[in-house]
PyMOL CGO cylinders between C-alpha atoms (Angstrom):
from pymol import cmd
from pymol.cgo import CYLINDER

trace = [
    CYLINDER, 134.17, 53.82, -6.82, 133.88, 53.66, -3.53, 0.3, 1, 1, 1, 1, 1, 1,
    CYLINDER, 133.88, 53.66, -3.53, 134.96, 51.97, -0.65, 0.3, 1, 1, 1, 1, 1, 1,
    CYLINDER, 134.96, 51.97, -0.65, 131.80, 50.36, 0.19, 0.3, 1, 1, 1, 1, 1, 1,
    CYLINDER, 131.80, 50.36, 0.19, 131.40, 49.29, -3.42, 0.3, 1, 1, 1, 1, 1, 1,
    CYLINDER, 131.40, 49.29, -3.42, 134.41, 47.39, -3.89, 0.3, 1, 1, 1, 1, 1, 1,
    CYLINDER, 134.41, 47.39, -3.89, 133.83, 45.62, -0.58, 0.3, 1, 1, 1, 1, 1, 1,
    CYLINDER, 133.83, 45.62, -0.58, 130.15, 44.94, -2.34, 0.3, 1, 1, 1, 1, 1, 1,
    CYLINDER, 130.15, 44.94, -2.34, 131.56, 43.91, -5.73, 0.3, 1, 1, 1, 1, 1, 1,
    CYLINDER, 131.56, 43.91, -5.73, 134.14, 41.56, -3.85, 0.3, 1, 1, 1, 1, 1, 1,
    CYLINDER, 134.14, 41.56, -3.85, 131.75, 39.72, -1.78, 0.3, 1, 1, 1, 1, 1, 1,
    CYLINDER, 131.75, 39.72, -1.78, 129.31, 38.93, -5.06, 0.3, 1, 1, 1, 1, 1, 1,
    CYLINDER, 129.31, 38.93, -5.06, 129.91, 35.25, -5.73, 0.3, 1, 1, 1, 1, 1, 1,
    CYLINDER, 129.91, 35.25, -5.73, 130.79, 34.92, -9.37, 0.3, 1, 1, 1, 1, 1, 1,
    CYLINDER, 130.79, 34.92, -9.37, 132.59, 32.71, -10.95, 0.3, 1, 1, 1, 1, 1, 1,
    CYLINDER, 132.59, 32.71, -10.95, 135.99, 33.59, -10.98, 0.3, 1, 1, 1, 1, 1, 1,
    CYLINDER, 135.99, 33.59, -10.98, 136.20, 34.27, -6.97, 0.3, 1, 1, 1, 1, 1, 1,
    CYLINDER, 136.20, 34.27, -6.97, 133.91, 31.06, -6.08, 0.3, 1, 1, 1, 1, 1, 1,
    CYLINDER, 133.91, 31.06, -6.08, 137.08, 28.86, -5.79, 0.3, 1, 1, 1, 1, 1, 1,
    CYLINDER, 137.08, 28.86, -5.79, 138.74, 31.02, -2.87, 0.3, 1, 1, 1, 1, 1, 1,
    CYLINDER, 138.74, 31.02, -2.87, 136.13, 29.96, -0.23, 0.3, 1, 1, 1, 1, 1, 1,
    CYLINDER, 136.13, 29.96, -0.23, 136.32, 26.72, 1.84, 0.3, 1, 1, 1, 1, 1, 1,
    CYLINDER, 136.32, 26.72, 1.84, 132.54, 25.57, 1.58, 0.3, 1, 1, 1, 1, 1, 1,
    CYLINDER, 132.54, 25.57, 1.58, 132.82, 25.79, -2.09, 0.3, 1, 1, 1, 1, 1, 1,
    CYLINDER, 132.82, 25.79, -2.09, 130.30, 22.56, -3.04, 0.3, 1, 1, 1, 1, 1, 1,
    CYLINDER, 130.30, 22.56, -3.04, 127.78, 24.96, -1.00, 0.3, 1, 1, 1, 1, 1, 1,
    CYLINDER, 127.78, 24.96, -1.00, 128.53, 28.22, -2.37, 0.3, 1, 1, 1, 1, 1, 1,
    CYLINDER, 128.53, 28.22, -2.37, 128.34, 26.31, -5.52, 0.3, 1, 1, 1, 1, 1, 1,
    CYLINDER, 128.34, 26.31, -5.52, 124.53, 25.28, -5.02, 0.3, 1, 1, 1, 1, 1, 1,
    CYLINDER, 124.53, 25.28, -5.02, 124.07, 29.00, -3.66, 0.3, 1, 1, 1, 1, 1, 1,
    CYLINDER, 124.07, 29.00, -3.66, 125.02, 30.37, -6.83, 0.3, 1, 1, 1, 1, 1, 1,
    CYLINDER, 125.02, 30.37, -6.83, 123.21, 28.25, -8.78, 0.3, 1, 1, 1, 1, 1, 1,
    CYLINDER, 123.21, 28.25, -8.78, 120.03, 28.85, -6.84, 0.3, 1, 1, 1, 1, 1, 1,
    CYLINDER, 120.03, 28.85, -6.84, 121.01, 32.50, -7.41, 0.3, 1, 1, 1, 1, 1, 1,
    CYLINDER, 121.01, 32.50, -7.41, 121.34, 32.29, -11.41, 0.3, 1, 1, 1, 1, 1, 1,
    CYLINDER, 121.34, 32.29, -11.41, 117.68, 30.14, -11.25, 0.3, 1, 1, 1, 1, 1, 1,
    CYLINDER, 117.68, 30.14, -11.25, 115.80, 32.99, -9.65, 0.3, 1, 1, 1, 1, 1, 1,
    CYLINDER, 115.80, 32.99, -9.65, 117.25, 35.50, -11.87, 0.3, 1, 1, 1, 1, 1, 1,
    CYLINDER, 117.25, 35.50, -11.87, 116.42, 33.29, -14.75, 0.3, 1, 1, 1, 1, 1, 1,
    CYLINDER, 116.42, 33.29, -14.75, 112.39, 33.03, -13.27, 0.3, 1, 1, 1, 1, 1, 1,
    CYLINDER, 112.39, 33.03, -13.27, 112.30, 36.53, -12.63, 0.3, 1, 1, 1, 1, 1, 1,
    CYLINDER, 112.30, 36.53, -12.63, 113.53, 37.54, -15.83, 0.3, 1, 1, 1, 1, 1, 1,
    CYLINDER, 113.53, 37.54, -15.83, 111.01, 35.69, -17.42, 0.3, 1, 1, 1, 1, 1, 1,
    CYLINDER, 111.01, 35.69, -17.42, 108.13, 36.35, -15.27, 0.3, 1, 1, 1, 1, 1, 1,
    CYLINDER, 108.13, 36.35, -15.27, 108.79, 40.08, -16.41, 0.3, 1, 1, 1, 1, 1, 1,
    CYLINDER, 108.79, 40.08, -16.41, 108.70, 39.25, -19.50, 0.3, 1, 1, 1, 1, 1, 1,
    CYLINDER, 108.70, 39.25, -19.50, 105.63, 37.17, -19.73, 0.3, 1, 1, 1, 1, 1, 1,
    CYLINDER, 105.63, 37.17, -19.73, 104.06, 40.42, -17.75, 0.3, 1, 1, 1, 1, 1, 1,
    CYLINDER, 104.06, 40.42, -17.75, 105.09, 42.65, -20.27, 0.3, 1, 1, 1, 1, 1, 1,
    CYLINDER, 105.09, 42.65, -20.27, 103.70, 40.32, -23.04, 0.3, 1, 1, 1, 1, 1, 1,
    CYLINDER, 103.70, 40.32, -23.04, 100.09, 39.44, -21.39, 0.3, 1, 1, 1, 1, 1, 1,
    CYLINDER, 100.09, 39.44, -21.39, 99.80, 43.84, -20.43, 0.3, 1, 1, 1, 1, 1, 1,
    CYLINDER, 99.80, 43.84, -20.43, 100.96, 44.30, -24.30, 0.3, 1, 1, 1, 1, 1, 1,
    CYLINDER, 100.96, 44.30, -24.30, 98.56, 41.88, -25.39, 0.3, 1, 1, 1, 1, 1, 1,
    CYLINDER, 98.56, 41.88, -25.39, 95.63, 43.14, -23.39, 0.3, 1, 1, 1, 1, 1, 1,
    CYLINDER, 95.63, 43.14, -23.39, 96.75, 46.98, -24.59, 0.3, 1, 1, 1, 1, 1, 1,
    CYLINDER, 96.75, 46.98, -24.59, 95.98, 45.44, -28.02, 0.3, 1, 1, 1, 1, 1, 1,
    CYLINDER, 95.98, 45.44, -28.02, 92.85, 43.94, -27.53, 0.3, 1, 1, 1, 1, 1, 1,
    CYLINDER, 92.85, 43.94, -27.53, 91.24, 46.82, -25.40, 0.3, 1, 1, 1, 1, 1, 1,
    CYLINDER, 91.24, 46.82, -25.40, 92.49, 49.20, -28.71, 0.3, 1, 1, 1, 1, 1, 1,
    CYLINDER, 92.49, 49.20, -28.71, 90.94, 47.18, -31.28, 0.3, 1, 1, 1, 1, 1, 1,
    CYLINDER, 90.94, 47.18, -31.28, 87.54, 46.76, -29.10, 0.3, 1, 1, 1, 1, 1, 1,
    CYLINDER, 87.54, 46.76, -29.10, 87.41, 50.56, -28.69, 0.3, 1, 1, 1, 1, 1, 1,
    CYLINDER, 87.41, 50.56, -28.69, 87.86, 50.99, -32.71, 0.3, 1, 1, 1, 1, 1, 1,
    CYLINDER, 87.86, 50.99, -32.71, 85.73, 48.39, -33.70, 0.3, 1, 1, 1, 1, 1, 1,
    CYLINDER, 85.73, 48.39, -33.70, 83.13, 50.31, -31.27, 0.3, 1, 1, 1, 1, 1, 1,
    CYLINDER, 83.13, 50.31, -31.27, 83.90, 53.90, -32.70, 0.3, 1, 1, 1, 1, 1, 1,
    CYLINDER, 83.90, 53.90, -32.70, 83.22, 52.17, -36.34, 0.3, 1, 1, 1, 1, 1, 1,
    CYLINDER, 83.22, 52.17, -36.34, 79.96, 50.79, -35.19, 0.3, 1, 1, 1, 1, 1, 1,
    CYLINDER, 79.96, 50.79, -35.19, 78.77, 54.13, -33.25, 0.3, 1, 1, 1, 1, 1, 1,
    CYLINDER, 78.77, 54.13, -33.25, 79.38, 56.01, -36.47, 0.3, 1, 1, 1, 1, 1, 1,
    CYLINDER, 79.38, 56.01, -36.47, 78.12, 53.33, -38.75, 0.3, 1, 1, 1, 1, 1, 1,
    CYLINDER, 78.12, 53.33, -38.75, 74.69, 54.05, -36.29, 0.3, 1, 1, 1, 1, 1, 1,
    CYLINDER, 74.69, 54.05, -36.29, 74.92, 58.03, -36.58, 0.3, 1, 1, 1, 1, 1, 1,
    CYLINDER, 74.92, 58.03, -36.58, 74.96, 57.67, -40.31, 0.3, 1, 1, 1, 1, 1, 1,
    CYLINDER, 74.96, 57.67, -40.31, 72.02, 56.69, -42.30, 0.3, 1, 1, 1, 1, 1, 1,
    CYLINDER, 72.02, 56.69, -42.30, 73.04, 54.12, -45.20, 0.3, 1, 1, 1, 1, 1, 1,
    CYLINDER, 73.04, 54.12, -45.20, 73.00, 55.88, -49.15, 0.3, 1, 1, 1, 1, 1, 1,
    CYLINDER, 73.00, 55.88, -49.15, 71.51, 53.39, -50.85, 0.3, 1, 1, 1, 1, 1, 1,
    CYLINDER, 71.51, 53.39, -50.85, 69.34, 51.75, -48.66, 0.3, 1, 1, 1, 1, 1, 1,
    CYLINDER, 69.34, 51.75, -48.66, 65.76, 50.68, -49.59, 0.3, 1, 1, 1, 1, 1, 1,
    CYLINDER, 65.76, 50.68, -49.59, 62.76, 51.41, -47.65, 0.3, 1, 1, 1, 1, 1, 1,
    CYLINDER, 62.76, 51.41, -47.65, 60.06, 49.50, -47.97, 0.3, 1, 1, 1, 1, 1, 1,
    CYLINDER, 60.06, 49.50, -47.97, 56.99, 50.25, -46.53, 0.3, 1, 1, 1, 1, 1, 1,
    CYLINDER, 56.99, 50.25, -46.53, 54.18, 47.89, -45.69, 0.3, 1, 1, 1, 1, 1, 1,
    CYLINDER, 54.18, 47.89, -45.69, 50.53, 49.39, -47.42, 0.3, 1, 1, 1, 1, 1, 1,
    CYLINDER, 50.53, 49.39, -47.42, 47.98, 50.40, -45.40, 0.3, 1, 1, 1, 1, 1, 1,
    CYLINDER, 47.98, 50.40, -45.40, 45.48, 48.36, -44.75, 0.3, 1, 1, 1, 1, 1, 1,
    CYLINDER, 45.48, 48.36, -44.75, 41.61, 49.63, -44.99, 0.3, 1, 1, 1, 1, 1, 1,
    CYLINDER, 41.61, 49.63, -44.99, 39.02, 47.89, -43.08, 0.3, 1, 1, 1, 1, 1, 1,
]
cmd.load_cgo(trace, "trace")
């Protein structure tokens, strides 16, 4: 590690090395507003990652259920009955 590192890793305010500054009831509230935006950001990833995953899923199963109903068109139906109307002499 280097030296620029350790200097880094000793000025992040955790828990343990809180208690050696003089301000701590400020460093405190610092930390804690910190942790919170980790905690937001964390989730607001997450909730991202869900909604794109969700909306992967729908677009998927549109684009199937359209494939099935283009092919269901292409193909004329076995047994279907056609019924014809008579012709009609005037």
């Amino acid at each position: 590690m280097g030296r620029n590192e350790i200097r880094l890793r000793r000025q992040k305010p955790s828990s343990g090395n809180l208690a050696r500054y003089r301000n701590y009831a400020k460093l405190m509230a610092r930390h804690e507003r910190n942790q919170r935006w980790q905690r937001t950001l964390r989730a607001l990833i997450y909730v991202v990652i869900v909604v794109v995953l969700m909306i992967l899923m729908i677009l998927f199963f549109l684009v199937k259920n359209l494939e099935n109903i283009q092919k269901n068109k292409t193909q004329e139906p076995k047994n279907a009955v056609e019924a014809k109307m008579p012709d009609k002499d005037v």
